[in-house]
Structure formats: C-alpha cells, structure tokens
N, C-alpha and C positions, 0 to 999 in steps of 0.2 A: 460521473461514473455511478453506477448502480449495479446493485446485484445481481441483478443480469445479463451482464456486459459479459461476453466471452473473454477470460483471460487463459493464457495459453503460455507456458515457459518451458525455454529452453539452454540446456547449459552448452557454453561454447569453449568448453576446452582449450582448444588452438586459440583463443582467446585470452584465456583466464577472465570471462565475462560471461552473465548472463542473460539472455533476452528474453525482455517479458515482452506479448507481442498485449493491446487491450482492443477488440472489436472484431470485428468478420471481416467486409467486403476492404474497408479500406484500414487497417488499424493502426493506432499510435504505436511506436514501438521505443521502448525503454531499453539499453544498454548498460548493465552497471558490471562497474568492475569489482575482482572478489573481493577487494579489501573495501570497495564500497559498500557491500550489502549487510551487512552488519547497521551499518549505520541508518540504512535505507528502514532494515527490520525498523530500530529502535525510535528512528522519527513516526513510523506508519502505529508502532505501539502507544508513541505518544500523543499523538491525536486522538485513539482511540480513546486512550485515559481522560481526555479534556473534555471530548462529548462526553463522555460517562458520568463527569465530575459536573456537565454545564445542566446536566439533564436531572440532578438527585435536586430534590428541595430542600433549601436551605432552611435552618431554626431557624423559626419564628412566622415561615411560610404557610400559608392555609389555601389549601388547595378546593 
C-alpha cells in the first residue's frame, strides 16, 4: 500500500459495518464490523508508533 493508493469508505448501516474499498479498477475490499474498528483504529496507530520508534536513533548512535 502506498500513499497513493485510492482509499474510499463507506458506512453500511443495515450492516453495522464498514467498507473500506483500497484501489480503482479491481480493489481489495475490507469489511469491519463496528465493535471491530476501534480495534482496527488502535492496531493501525500502533504500527504507526513502531516505525516511528524503529526510525529515531538510538544513544550512542552516530549518524
């Protein structure tokens, strides 16, 4: 996935789920349910944190 990748969501009511669709012509399409996406939030925020953490130089590092 890259920041260019068309993402597109939609909420499905008559569902209680959301569909994220990722791409144009043929796209992935994710289904999460509501009591899922909380979870979905906090996993996608904690990767974020882990590149963030894997990318700072450590003491004692010399760049």
């Amino acid at each position: 996935m890259t920041a260019d990748l068309p993402i597109r969501v939609k909420a499905l009511p008559f569902a209680d789920r959301v569909e994220i669709r990722l791409g144009k012509a043929f796209p992935a399409v994710l289904l999460v349910d509501r009591d899922a996406l909380s979870r979905l939030g906090a996993a996608i925020s904690e990767g974020a944190a882990e590149l963030g953490a894997a990318n700072k130089p450590r003491a004692g590092d010399v760049s």
